[in-house]
C-alpha positions as CSV (number, residue, x, y, z in Angstrom):
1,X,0.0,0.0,0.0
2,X,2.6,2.3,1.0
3,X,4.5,1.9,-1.9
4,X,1.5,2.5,-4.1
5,X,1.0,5.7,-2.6
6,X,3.7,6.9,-2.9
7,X,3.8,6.3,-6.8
8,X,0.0,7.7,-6.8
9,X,1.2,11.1,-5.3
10,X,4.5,11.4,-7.4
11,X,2.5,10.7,-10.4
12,X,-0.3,12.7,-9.7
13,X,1.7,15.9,-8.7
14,X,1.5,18.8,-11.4
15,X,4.7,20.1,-10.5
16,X,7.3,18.5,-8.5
17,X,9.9,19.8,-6.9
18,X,12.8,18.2,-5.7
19,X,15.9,18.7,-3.8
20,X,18.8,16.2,-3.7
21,X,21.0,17.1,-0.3
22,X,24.5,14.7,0.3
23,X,26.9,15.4,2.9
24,X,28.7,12.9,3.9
25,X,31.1,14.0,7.0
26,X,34.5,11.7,7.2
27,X,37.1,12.4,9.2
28,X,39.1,15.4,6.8
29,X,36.4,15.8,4.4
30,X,33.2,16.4,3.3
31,X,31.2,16.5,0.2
32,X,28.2,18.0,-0.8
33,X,26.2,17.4,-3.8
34,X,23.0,18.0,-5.9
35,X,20.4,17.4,-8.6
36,X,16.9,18.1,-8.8
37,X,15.6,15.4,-11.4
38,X,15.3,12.1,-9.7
39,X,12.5,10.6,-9.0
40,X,12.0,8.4,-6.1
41,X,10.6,5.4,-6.4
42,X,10.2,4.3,-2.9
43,X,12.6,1.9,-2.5
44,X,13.8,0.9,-6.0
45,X,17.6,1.7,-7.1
46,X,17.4,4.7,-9.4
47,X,18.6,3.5,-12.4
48,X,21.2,6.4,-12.8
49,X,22.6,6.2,-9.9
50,X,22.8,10.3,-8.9
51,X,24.9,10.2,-5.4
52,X,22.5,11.5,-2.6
53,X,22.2,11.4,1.0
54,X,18.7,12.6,1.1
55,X,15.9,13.3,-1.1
56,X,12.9,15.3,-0.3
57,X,10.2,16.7,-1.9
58,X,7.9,19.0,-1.2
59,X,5.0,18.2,-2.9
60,X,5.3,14.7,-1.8
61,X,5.0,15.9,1.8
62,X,2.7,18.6,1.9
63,X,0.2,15.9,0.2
64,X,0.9,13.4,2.8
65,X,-0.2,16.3,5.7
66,X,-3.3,17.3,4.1
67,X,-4.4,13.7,4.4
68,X,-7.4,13.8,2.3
69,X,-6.0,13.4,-0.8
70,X,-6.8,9.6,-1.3
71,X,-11.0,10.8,-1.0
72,X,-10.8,14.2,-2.9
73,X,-9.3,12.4,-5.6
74,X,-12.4,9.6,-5.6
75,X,-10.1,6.6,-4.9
76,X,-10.9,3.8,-2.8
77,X,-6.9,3.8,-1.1
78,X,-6.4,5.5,2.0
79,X,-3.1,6.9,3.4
80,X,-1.0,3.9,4.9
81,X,-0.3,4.4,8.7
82,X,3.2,5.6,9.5
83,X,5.6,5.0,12.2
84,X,6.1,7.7,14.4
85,X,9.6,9.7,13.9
86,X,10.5,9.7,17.6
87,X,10.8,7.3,20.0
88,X,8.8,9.0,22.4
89,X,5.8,9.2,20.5
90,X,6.5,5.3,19.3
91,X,6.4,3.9,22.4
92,X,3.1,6.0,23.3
93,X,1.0,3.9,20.4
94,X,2.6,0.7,21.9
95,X,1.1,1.4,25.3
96,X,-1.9,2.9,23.7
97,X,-5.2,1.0,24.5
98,X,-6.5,-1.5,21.4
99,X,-8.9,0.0,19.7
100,X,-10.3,-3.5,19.1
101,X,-14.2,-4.0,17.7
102,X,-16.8,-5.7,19.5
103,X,-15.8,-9.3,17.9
104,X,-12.1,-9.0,17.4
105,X,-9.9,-11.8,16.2
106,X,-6.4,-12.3,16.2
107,X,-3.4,-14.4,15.8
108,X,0.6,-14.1,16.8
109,X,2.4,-15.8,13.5
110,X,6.3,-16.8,13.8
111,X,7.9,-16.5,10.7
112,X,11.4,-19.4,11.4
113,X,13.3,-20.9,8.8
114,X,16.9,-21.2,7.6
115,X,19.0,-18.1,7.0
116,X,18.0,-16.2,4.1
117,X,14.8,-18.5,3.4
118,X,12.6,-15.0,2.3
119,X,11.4,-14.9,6.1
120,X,11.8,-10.4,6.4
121,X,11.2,-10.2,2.5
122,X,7.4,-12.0,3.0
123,X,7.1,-10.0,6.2
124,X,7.3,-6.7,4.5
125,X,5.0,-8.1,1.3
126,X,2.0,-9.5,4.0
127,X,2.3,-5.7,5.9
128,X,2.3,-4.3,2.6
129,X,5.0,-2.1,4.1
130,X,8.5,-2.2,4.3
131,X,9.6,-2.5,7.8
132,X,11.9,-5.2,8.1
133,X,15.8,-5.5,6.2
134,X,15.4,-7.8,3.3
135,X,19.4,-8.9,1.8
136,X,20.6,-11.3,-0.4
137,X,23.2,-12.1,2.4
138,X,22.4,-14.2,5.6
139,X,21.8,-12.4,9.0
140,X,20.6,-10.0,7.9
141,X,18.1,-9.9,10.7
142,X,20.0,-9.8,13.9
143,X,16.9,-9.5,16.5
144,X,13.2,-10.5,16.3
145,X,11.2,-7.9,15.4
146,X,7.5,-7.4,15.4
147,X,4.8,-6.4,12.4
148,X,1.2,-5.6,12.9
149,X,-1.6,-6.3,10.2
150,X,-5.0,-5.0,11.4
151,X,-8.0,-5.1,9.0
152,X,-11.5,-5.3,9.4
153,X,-11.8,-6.7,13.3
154,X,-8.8,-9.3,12.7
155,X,-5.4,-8.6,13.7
156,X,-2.4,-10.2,12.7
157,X,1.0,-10.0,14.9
158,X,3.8,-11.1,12.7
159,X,7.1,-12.5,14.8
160,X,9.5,-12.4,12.4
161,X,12.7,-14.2,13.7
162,X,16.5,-14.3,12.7
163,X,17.7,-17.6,10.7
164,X,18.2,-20.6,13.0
165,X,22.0,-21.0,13.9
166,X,23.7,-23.1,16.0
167,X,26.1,-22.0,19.2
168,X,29.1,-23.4,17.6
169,X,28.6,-21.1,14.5
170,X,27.6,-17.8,16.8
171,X,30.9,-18.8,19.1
172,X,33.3,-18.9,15.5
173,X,31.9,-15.9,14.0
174,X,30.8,-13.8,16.8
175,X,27.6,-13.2,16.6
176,X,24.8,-11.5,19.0
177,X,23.3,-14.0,21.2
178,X,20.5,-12.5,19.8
179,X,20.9,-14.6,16.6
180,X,20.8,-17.7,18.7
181,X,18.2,-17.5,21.6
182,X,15.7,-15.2,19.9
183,X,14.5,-17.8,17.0
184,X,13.5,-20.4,19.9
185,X,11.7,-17.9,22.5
186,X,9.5,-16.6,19.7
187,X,8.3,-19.7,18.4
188,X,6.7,-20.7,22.3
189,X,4.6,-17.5,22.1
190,X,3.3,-17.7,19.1
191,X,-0.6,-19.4,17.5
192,X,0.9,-20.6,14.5
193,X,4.2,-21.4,12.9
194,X,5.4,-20.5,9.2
195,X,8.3,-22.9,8.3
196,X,9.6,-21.0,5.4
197,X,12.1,-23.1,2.8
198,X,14.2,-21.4,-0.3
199,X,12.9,-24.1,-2.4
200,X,14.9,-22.7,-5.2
201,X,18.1,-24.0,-3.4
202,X,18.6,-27.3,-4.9
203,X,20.7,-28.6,-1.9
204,X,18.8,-27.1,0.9
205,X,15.4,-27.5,-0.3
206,X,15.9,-31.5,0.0
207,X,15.5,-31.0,3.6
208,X,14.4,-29.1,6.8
209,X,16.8,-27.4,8.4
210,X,18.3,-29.3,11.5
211,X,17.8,-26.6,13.9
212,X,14.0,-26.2,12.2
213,X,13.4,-29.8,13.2
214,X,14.2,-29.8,16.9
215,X,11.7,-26.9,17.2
216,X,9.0,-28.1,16.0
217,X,10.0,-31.3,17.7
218,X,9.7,-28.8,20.9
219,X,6.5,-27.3,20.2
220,X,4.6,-29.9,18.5
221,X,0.7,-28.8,20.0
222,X,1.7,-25.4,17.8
223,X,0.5,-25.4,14.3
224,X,2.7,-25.3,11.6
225,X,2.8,-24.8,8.0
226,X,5.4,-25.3,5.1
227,X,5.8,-22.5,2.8
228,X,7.8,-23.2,0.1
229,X,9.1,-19.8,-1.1
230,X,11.0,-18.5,-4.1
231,X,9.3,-21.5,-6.5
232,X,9.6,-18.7,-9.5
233,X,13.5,-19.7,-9.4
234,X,12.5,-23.9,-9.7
235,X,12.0,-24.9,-13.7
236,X,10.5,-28.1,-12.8
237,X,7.4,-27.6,-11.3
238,X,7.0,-31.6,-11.4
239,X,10.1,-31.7,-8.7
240,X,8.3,-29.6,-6.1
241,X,5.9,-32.4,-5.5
242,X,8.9,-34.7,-4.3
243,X,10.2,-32.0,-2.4
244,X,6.6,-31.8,-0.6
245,X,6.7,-35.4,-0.4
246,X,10.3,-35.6,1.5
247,X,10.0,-32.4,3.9
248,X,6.2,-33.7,4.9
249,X,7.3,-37.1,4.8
250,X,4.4,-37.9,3.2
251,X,1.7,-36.6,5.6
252,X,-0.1,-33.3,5.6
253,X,-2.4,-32.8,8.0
254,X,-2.7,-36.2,9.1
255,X,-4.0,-37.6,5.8
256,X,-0.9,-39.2,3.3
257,X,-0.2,-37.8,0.4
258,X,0.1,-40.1,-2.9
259,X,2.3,-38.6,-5.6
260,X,3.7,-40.1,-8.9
261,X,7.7,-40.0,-8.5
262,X,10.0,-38.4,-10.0
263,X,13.3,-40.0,-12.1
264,X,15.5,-38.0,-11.5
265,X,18.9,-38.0,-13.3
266,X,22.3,-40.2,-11.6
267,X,24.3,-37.2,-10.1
268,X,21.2,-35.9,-8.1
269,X,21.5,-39.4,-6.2
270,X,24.8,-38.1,-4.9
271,X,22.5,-35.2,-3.0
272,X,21.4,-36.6,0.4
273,X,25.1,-37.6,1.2
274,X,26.5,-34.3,1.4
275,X,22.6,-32.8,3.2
276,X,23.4,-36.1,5.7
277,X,26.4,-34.4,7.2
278,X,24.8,-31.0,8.3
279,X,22.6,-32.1,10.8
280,X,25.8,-33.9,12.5
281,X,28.0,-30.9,12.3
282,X,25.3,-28.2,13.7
283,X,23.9,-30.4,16.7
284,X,27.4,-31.0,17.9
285,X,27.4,-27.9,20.8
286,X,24.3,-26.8,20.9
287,X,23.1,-28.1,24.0
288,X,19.2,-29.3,23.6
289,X,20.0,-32.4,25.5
290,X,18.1,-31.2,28.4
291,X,14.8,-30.6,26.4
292,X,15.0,-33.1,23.6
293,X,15.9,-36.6,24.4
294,X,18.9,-38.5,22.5
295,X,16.5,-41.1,21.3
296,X,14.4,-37.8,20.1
297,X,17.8,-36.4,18.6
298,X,18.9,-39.7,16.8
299,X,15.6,-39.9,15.5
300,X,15.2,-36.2,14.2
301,X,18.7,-36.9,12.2
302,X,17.4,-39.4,10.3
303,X,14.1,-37.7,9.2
304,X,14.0,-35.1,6.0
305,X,10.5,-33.7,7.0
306,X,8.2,-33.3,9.6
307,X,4.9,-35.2,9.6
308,X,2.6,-32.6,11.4
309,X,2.3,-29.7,8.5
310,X,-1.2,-28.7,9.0
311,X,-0.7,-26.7,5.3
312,X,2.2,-26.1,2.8
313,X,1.5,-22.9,0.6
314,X,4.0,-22.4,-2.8
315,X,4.9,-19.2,-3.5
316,X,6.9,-16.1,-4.1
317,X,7.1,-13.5,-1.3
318,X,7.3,-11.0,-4.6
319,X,4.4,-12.3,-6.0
320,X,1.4,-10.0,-4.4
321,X,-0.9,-12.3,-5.8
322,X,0.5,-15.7,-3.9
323,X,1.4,-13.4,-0.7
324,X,-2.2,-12.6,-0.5
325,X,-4.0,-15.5,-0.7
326,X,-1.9,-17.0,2.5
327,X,-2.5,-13.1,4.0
328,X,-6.4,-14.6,3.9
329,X,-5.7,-18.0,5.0
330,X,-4.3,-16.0,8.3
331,X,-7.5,-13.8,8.8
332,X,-9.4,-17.0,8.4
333,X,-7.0,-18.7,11.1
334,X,-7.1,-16.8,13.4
335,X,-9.3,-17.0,17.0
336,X,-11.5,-15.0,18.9
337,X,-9.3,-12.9,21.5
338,X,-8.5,-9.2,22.7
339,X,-6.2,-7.2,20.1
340,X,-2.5,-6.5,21.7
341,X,-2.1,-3.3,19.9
342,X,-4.0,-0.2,18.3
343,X,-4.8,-0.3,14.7
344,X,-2.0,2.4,14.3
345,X,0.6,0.6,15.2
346,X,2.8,-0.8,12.1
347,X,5.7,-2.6,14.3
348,X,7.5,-2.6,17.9
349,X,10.7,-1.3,16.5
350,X,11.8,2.0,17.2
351,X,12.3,5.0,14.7
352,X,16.2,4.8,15.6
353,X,16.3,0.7,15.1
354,X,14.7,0.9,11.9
355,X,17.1,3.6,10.7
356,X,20.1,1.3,11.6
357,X,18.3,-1.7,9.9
358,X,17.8,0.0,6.7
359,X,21.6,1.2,7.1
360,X,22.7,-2.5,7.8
361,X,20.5,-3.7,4.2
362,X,22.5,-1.3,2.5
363,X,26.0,-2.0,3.7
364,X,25.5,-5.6,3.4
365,X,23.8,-5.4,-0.5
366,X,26.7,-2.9,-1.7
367,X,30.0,-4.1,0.2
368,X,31.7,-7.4,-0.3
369,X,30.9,-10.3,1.9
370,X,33.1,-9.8,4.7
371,X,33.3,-5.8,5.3
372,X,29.0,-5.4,6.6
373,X,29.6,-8.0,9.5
374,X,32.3,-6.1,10.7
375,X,30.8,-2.7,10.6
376,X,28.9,-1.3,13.3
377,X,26.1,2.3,13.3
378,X,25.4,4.7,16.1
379,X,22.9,7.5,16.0
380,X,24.4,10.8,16.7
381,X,21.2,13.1,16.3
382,X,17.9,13.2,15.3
383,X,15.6,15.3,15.5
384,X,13.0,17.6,13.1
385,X,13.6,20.9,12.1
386,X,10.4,23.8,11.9
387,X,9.4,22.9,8.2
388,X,9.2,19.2,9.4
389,X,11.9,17.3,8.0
390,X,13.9,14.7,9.3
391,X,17.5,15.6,10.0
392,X,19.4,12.3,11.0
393,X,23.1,12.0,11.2
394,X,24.7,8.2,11.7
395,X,28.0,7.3,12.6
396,X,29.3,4.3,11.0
397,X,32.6,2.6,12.5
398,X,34.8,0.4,11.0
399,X,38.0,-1.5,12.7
400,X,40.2,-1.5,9.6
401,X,41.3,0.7,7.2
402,X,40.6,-1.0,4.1
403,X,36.8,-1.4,5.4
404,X,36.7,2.1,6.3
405,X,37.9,3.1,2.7
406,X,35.1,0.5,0.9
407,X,32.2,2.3,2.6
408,X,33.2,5.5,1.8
409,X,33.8,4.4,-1.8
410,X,35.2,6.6,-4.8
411,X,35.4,10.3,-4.3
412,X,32.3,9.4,-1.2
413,X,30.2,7.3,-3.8
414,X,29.6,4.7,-2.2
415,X,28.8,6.1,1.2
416,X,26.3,8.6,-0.4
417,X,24.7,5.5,-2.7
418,X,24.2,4.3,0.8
419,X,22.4,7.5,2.6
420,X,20.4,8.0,-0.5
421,X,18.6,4.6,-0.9
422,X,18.4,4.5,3.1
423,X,16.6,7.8,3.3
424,X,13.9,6.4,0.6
425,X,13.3,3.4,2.5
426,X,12.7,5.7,5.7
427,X,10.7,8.3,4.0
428,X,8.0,5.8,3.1
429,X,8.7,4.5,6.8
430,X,7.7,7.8,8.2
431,X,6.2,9.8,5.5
432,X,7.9,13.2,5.8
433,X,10.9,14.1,4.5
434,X,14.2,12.9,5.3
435,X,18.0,13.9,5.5
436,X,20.4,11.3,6.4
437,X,23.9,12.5,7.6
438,X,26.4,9.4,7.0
439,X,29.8,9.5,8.9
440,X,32.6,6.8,9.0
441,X,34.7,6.7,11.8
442,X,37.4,3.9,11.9
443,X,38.2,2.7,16.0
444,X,41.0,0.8,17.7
């Protein structure tokens, strides 16, 4: 919705003005440039890439605070809800009282899978917002984080968790804890489970994730069901039947399933040896002998699936289409109960978190592999000037040098492609215009 919006008022504007502001402070320089004939598209990368920190626009904005333009204009769309700029004023619609209808519904979803299974990336598309970093790289969540759906008198809470990882890999990598713990308390809170599987990973789609296992072998009286995501990516449609078969082992929703195999050619029978091995090599220090038996343990590492899947859905998390028919099969799951939160409330994460998030998707898309794990942000100020825009300035540190020079890139390129497709994420965040300040800072 937000997204559309935004197009709707860009499009719709007679005249637009626009003013493209960098400045990006380093240690001994700083650069200032600007344009004034991009147009932002909300989140896509311009396709000329025009070096900016911020983008506002005036006409954008100004539409956005009269907040009838949806109705004078005859349309059906209403403006999306916002998150508030300020912390303050964030945590005030947390505590604020549901505004809940007489028969309200609702339903707490966990979102677990593998790293980089589509779990933040279907998240944003069921909100219809974008609130949650989406990367082609792994961890790119580092904390669960919460979404709110409200329509009509059913309200959705999504729990969308980090990839499942294992202590061993946290210990060699160092990690946050957060990575490691926060996966397994979300799941015990929420209604319903969505195991989420990259089926277009030829090697990781043969079977559940080790760590995905002994959950649900934890929680077994919760719900689950198997999404299968990314299936635009498999060419054989016929093969995602066998991979149903093999990560349901056969059994969905206690009935068993009967499907026509697959030949599949010699070197795919070399598959399960290598997939074999994982399970092995992650279980080794993770310490859920005290809650799963080694009986229960043996017995998970043999198993490919998990015969409890109340549902599996195929889709892609791109495709609006596929995204909302499981958005219904939610509203029509969930159960009579009080609502948590007002209607106005779009997620639990505060205006400086989402900042740093949408910094974090940007480092890790634009550097190389190593350099985004390394890095770390700190606010420095925030706060909105008299004509209402957002001035935000971000320190980023770095404990090398060669890091320090990647993110600031050629002549500040890289560090202002950065601040620019940040501040378009967090304009449509917030909805009011946005300057993002990027400094690097390298420390000892």
């Amino acid at each position: 919705m937000a997204l559309t919006v935004c197009r709707r008022f860009f499009r719709d504007s007679a005249v637009l003005s626009r003013r493209l502001v960098v400045s990006a402070r380093l240690e001994h320089a700083q650069w200032s440039l600007a344009s004034g004939n991009l147009v932002c598209s909300c989140g896509r990368t311009n396709p000329s890439f025009i070096p900016a920190c911020s983008i506002t626009s005036d006409t954008f904005v100004s539409s956005l605070l009269k907040g009838n333009t949806a109705e004078a204009d005859n349309r059906r769309d209403r403006l999306p809800t916002s998150v508030p700029s300020y912390s303050g004023d964030q945590m005030s619609l947390l505590l604020k009282h549901p505004d809940q209808p007489e028969h309200a519904k609702v339903l707490k979803v966990a979102i677990i899978g593998a790293p980089n299974a589509g779990k933040s990336t279907l998240s944003n598309q069921l909100l219809g917002r974008k609130v949650f970093a989406v990367s082609k790289k792994v961890h790119t969540t580092r904390k669960r984080a919460l979404g709110v759906i409200t329509e009509d008198d059913t309200q959705i809470i999504l729990l969308d968790t980090p990839g499942f990882i294992t202590p061993s890999k946290v210990k060699r990598h160092h990690l946050e804890k957060s990575l490691l713990l926060d996966p397994w308390s979300t799941v015990s809170e929420a209604d319903l489970m969505l195991v989420m599987v990259d089926v277009s990973d030829r090697w990781m789609c043969r079977r559940l994730d080790f760590e995905v296992l002994k959950c649900l072998a934890r929680h077994p009286d919760i719900p689950a069901v198997l999404v299968f995501n990314k299936v635009d990516g498999v060419k054989m449609k016929d093969k995602l039947l066998d991979v149903t078969a093999e990560l349901t082992c056969g059994v969905v929703n206690g009935r068993k399933m009967r499907i026509r195999p697959v030949i599949k050619p010699p070197r795919a029978e070399k598959a399960p040896e290598r997939e074999s091995e994982e399970p092995q090599d992650q279980d080794a220090a993770d310490g859920d002998e005290s809650v799963l038996s080694k009986e229960q343990l043996k017995t998970l590492r043999t198993q490919k699936g998990w015969p409890r899947f109340k549902d599996v859905f195929m889709l892609s998390s791109l495709d609006r289409e596929d995204v909302e028919t499981l958005k219904r099969y939610l509203m029509v799951a969930a159960k009579p109960g009080a609502w948590q939160y007002h209607s106005e409330v779009l997620t639990d994460q505060s205006p400086e978190e989402l900042c740093i998030s949408m910094i974090r998707e940007q480092l890790l898309e634009h550097l190389p592999q190593e350099v985004p794990y390394s890095v770390t942000q700190s606010v420095e100020f925030w706060e909105e000037d008299e004509d209402g825009q957002l001035n935000i300035m971000v320190k980023i540190h770095t404990t090398k040098e060669t890091h320090k020079k990647l993110v600031i890139g050629t002549a500040g390129q890289m560090i202002a492609r950065i601040a620019q497709e940040t501040s378009e994420h967090l304009m449509c965040i917030f909805l009011k215009r946005v300057k993002l300040m990027l400094s690097v800072k390298m420390t000892k």
